[in-house]
BARO-312632 format. One record per residue: residue in one letter; y, z, x of N, C-alpha, C, O in turn; residue number from 1. Coordinates in pm, whole numbers, plus 50000, padded with zeros to 5 digits. Layout:
N
 type  n_py  n_pz  n_px ca_py ca_pz ca_px  c_py  c_pz  c_px  o_py  o_pz  o_px seq
    A     Y     Z     X     Y     Z     X     Y     Z     X     Y     Z     X NUM
...
This chain:
225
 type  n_py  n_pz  n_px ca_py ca_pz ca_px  c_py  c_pz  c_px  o_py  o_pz  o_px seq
    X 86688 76315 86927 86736 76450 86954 86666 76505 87078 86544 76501 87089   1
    X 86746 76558 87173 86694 76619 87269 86598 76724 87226 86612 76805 87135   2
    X 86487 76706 87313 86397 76813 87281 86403 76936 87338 86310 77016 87326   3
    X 86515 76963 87407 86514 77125 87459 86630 77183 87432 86676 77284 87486   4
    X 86693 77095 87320 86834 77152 87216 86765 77286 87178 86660 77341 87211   5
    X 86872 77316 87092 86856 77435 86981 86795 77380 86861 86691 77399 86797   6
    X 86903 77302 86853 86893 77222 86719 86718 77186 86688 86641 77226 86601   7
    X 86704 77099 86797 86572 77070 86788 86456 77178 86768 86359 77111 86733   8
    X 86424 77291 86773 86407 77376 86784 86359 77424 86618 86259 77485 86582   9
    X 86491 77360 86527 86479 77420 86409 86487 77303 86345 86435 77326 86235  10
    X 86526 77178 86348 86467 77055 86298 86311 77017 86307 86253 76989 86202  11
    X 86251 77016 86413 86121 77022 86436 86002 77051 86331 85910 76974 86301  12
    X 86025 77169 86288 85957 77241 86207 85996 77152 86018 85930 77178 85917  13
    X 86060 77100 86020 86065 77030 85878 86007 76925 85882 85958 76905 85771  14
    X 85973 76804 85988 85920 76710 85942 85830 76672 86065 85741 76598 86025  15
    X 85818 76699 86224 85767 76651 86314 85674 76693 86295 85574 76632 86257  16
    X 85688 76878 86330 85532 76959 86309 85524 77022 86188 85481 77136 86208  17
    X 85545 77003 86075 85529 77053 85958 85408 77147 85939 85292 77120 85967  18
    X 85449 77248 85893 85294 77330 85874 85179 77281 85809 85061 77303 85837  19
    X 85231 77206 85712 85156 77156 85602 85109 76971 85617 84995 76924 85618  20
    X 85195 76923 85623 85198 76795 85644 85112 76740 85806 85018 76665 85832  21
    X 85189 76809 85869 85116 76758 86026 85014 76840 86060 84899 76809 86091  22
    X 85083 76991 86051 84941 77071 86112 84852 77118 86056 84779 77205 86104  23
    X 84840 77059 85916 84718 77096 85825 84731 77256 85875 84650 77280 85964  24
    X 84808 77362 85840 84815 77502 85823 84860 77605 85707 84964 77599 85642  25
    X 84795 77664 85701 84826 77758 85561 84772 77679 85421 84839 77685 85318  26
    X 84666 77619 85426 84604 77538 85342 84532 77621 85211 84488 77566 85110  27
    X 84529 77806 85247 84457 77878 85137 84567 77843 85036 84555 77740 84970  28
    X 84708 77947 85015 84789 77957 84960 84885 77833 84952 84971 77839 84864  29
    X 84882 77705 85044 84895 77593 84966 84858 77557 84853 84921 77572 84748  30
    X 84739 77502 84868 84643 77469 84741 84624 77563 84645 84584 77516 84539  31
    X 84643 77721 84648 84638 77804 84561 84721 77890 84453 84703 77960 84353  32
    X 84808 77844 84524 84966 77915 84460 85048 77808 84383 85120 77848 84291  33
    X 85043 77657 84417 85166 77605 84371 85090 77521 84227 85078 77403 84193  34
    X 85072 77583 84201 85046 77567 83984 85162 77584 83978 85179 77482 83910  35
    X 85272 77628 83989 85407 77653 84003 85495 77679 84074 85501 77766 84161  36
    X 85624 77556 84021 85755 77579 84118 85765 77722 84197 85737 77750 84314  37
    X 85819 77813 84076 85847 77938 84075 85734 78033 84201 85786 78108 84283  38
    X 85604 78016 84195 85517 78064 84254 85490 78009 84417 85437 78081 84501  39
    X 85535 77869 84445 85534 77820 84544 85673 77886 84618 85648 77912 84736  40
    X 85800 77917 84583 85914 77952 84634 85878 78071 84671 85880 78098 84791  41
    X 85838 78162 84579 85799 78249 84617 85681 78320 84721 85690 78427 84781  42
    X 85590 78238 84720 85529 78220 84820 85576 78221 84981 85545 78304 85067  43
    X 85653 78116 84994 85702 78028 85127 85771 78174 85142 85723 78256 85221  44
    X 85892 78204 85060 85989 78286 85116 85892 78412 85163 85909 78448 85280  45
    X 85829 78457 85114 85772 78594 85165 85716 78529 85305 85756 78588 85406  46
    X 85635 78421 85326 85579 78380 85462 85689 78355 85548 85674 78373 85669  47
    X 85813 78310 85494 85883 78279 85615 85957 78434 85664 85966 78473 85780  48
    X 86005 78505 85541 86050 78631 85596 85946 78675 85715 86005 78710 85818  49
    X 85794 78682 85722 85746 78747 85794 85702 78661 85919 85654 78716 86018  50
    X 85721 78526 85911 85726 78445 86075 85840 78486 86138 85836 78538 86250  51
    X 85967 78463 86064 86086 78495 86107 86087 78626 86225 86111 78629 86346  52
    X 86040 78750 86104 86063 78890 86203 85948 78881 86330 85938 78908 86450  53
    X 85878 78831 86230 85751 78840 86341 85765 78765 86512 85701 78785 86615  54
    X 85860 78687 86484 85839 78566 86601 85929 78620 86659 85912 78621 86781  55
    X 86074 78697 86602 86165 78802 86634 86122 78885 86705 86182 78890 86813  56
    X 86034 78961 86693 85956 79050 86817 85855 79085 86873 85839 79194 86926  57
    X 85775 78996 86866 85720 78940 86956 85810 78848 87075 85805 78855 87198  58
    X 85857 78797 87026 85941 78768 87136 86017 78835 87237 86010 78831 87360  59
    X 86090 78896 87163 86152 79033 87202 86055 79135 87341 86094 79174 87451  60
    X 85959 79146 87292 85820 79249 87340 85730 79135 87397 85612 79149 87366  61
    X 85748 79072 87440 85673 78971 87499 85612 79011 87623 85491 79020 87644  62
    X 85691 79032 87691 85700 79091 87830 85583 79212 87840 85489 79243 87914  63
    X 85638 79250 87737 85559 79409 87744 85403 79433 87689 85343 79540 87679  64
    X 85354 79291 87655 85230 79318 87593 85139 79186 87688 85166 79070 87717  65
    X 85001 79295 87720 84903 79279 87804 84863 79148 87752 84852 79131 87631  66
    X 84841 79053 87837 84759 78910 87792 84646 78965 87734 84647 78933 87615  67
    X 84519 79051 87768 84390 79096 87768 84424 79131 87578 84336 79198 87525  68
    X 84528 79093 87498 84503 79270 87381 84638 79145 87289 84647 79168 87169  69
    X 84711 79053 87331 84797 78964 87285 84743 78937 87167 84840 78955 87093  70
    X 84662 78909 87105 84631 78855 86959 84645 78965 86872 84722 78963 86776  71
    X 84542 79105 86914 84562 79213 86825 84685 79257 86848 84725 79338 86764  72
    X 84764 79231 86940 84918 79311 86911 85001 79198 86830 85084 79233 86745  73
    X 84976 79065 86858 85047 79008 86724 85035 79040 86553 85115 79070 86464  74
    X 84874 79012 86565 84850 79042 86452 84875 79224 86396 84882 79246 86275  75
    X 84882 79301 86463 84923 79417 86408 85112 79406 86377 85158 79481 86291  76
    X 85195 79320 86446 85290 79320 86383 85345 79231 86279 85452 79247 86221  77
    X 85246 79120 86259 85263 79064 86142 85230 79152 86042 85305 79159 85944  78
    X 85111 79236 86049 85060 79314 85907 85168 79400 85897 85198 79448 85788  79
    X 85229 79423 85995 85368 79523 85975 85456 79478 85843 85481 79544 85742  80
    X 85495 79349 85879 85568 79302 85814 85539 79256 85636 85604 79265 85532  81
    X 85380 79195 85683 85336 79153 85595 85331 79291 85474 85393 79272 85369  82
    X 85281 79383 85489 85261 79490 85445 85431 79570 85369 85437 79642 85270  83
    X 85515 79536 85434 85684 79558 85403 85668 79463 85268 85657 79498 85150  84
    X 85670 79353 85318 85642 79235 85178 85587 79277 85092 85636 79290 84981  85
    X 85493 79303 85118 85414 79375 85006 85443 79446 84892 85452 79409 84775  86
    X 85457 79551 84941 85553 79652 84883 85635 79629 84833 85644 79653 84712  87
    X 85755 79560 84919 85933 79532 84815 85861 79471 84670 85883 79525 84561  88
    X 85780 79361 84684 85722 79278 84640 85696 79353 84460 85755 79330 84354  89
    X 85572 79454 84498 85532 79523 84386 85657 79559 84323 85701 79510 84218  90
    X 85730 79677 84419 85811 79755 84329 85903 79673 84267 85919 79695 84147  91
    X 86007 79528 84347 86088 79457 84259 86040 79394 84240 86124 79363 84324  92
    X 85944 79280 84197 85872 79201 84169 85768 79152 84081 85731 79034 84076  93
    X 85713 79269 83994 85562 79327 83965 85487 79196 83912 85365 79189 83902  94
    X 85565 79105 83883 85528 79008 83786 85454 78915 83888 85340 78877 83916  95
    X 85603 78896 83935 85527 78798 84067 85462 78819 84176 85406 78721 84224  96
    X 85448 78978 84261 85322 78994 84296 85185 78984 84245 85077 78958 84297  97
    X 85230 79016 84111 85061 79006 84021 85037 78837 84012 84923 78794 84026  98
    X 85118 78771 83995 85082 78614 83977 85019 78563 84133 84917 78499 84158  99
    X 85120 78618 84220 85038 78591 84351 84894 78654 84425 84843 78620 84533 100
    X 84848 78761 84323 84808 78780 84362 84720 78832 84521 84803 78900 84582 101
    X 84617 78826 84585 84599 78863 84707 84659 78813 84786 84677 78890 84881 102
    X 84718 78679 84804 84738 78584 84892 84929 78650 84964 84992 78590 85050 103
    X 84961 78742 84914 85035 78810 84995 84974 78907 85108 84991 78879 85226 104
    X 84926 78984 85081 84845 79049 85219 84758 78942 85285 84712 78968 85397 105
    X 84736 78849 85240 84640 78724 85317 84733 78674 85442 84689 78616 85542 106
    X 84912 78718 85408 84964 78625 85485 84955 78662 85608 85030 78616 85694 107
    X 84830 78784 85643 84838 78854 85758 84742 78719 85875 84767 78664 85982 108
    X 84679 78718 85821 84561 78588 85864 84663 78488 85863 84663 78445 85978 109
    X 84765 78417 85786 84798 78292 85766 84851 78216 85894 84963 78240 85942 110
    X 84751 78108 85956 84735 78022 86068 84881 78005 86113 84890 78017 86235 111
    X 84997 77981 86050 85100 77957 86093 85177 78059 86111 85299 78039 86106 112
    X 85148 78134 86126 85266 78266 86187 85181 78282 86316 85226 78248 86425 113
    X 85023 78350 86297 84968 78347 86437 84986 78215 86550 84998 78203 86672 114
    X 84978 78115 86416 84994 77999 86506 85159 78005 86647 85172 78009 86770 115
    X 85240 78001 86533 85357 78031 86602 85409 78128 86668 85514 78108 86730 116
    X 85345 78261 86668 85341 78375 86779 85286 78321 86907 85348 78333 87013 117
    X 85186 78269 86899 85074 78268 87014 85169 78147 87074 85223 78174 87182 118
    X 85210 77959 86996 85209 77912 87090 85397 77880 87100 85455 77784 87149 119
    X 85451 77998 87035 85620 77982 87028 85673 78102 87108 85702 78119 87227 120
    X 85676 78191 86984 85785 78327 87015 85709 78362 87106 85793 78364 87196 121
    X 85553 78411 87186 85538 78472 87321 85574 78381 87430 85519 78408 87537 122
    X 85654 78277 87429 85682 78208 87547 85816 78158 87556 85853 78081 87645 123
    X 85896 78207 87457 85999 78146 87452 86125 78261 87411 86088 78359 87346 124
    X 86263 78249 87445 86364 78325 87424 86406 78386 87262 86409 78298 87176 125
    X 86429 78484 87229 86486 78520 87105 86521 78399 87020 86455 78371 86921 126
    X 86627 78328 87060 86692 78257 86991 86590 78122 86937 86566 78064 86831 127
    X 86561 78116 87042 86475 77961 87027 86380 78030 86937 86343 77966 86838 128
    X 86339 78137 86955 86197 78183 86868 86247 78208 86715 86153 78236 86640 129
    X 86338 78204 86671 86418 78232 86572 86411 78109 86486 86353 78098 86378 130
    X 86484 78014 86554 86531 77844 86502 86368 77825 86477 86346 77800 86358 131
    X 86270 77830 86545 86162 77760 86520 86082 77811 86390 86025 77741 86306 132
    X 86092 77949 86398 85997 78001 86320 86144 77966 86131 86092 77931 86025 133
    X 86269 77981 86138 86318 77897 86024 86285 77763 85979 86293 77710 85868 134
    X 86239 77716 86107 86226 77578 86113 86094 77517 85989 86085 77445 85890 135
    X 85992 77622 86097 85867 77596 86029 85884 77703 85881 85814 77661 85789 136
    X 85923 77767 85865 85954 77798 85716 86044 77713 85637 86018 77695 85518 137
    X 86141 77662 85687 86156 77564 85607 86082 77460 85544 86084 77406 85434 138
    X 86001 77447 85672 85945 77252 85626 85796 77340 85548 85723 77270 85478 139
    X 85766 77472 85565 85667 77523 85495 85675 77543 85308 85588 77529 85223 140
    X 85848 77588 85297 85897 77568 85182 85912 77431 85099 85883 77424 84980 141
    X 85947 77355 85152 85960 77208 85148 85823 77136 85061 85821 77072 84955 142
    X 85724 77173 85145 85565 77136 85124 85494 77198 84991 85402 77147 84926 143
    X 85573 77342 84963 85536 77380 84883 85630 77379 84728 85594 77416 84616 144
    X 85713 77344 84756 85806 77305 84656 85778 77117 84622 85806 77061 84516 145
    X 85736 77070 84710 85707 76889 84646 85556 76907 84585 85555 76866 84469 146
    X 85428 76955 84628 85352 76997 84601 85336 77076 84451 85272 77012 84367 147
    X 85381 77191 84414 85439 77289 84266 85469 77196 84203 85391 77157 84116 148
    X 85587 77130 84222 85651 77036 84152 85612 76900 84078 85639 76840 83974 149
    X 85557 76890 84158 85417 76731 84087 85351 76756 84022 85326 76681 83927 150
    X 85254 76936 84049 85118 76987 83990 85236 77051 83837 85196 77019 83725 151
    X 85334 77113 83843 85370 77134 83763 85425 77005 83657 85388 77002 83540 152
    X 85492 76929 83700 85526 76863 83601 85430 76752 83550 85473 76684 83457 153
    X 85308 76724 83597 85247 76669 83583 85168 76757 83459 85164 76713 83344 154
    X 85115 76869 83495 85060 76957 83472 85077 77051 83347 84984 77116 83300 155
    X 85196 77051 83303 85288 77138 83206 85395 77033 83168 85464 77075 83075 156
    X 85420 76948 83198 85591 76883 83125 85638 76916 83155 85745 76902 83096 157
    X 85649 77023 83299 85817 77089 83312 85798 77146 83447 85686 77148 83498 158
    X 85928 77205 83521 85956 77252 83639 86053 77398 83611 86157 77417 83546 159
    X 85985 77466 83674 86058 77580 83647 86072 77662 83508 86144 77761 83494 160
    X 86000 77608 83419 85988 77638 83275 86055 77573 83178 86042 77586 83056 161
    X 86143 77490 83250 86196 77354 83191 86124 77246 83148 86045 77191 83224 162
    X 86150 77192 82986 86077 77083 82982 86167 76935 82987 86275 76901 82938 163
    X 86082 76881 83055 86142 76774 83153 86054 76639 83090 86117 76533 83078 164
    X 85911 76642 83051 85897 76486 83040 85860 76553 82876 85827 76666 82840 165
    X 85884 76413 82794 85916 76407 82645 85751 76461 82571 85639 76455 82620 166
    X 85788 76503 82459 85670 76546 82370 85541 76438 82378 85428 76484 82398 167
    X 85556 76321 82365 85497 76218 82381 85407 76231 82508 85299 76174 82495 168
    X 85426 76287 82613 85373 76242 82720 85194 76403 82696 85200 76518 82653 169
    X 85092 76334 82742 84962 76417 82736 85002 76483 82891 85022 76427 82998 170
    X 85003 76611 82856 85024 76701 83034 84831 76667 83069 84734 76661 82993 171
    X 84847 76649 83234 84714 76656 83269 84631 76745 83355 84628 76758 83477 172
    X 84559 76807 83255 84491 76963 83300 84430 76971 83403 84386 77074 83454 173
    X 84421 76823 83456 84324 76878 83593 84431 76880 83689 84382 76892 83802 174
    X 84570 76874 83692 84653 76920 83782 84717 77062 83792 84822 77080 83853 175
    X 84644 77166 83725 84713 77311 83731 84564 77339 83724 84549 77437 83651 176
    X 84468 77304 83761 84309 77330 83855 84297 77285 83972 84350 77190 84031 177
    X 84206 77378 84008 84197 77358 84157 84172 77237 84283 84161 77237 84405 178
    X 84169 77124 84157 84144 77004 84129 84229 76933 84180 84218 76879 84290 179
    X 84339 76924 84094 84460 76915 84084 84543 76962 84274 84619 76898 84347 180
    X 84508 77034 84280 84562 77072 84444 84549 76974 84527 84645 76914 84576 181
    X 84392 76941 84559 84341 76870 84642 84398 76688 84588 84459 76617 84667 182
    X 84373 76654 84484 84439 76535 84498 84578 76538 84543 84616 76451 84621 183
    X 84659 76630 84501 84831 76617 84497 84837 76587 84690 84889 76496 84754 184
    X 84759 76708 84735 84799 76735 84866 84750 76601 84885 84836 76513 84891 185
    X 84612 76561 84898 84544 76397 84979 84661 76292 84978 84691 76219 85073 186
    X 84754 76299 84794 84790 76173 84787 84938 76216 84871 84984 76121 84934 187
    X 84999 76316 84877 85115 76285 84988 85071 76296 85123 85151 76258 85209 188
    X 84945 76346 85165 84911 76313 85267 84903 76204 85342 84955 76199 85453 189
    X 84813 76068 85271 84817 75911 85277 84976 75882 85230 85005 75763 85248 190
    X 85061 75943 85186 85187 75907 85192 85273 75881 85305 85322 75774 85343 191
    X 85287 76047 85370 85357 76061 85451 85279 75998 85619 85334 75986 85729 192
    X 85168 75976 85588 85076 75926 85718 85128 75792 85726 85194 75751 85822 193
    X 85090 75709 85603 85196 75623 85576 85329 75578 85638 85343 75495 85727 194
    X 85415 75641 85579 85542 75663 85710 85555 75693 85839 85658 75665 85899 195
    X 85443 75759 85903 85431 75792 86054 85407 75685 86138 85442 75655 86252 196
    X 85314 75616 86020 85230 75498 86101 85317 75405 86078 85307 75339 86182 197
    X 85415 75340 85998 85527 75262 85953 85620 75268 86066 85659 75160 86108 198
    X 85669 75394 86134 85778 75419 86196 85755 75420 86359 85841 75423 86447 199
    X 85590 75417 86375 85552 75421 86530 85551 75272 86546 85590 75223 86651 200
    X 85493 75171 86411 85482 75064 86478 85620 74955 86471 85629 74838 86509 201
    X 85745 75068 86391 85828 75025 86410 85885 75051 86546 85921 74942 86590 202
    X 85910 75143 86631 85929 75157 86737 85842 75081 86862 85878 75082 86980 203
    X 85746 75030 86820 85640 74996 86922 85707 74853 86941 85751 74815 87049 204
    X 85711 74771 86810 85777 74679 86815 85922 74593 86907 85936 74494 86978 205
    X 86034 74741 86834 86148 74750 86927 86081 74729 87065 86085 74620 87122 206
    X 86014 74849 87119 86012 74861 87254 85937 74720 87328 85971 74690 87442 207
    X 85823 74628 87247 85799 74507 87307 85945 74435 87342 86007 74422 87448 208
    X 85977 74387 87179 86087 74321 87243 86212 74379 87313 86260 74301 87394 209
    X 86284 74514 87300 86300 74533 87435 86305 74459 87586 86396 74393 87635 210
    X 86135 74505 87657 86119 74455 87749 86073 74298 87743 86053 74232 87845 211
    X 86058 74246 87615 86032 74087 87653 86174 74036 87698 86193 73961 87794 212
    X 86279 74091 87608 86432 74030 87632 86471 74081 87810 86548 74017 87881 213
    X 86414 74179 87844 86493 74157 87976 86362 74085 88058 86396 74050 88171 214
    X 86233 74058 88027 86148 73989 88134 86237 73816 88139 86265 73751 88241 215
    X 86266 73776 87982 86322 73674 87954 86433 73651 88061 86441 73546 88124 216
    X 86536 73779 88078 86620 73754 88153 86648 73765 88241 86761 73750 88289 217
    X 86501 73809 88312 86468 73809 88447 86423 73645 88498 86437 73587 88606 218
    X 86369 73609 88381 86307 73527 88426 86419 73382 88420 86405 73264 88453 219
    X 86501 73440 88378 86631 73297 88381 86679 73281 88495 86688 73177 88562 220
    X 86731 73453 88532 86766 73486 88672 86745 73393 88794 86825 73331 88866 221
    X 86557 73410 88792 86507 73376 88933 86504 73218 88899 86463 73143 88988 222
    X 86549 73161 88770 86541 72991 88772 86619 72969 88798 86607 72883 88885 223
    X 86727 72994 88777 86906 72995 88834 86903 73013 88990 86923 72918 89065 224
    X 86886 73091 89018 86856 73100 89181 86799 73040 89250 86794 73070 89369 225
């Protein structure tokens, strides 16, 4: 995929630079929230609502804000947002703000929105700043939904409050502890590293032979001649 598509833009963010997976970002409320499906969705969506707006204008206002003062004017419009969240949050929500506890106003700090202000939406057009910051909420949702999902069903017998593996099976308590986080994340970590490293030295490969097949047929060339 061309890299100065659109497309690319908002593919990117699910599996190249993943918040979670590649850029080791947002690692509090990773590891802290997804004891559950339900709590991990909820999570992501409030962070991505506020990269989204956030990367929205900042971008927008790009122009207009002093290099010297750029961090505190990002971060004052994430807390904007973050702080909106907040709120809807309590009043429709009460349950699941209280389950999330602090880590909603945390999302003011959270590495990947500053991340993506500073090195996306202030340098780049509306649109593109848009696709990226879905992008990286997507693949942020993603991370936190495979993540919930293991600790939960591992953890409880079930997903979503569904029970899913049979009476028979012992749920294991050290996966809905804090415990439990850090292995889940390590072991898809060595997973998906796994595949990176699988797929570079699959390409590395191609590209030898590649150029051995045309040195080969260079080299027939100049015997023929």
């Amino acid at each position: 995929m061309n890299k100065k598509s659109y497309s690319y833009e908002f593919v990117k963010g699910i599996w190249e630079i993943n918040p979670i997976f590649k850029q080791i970002l947002g690692m509090c409320p990773t590891l802290a929230v997804t004891v559950s499906v339900i709590n991990g969705i909820a999570m992501a969506l409030a962070t991505t609502f506020v990269l989204v707006f956030s990367s929205f204008l900042i971008s927008l206002i790009r122009k207009l804000i002093p290099n010297q003062v750029r961090i505190a004017a990002y971060i004052i419009i994430i807390a904007s947002f973050v702080t909106i969240t907040d709120l809807v949050m309590k009043a429709k929500f009460p349950e699941m703000s209280k389950s999330l506890g602090p880590f909603i106003p945390l999302i003011v700090v959270n590495c990947i929105i500053l991340g993506r202000a500073e090195a996306f939406a202030s340098k780049n057009n509306i649109l593109k700043s848009l696709l990226d910051a879905l992008g990286n909420g997507l693949g942020f949702l993603i991370g936190l939904i495979l993540i919930s999902s293991i600790r939960e069903l591992l953890g409880s017998s079930s997903i979503l409050g569904f029970k899913v593996l049979p009476n028979s099976f012992d749920p294991l308590i050290v996966m809905i502890l804090p415990a439990g986080a850090f292995i889940t994340f390590g072991l898809l970590m060595g997973f998906f590293n796994s595949l990176s490293l699988r797929k570079k030295e699959s390409e590395k490969e191609k590209l030898i032979k590649k150029y051995s097949d045309k040195l080969i047929k260079s080299s027939n060339e100049l015997v023929e001649n």
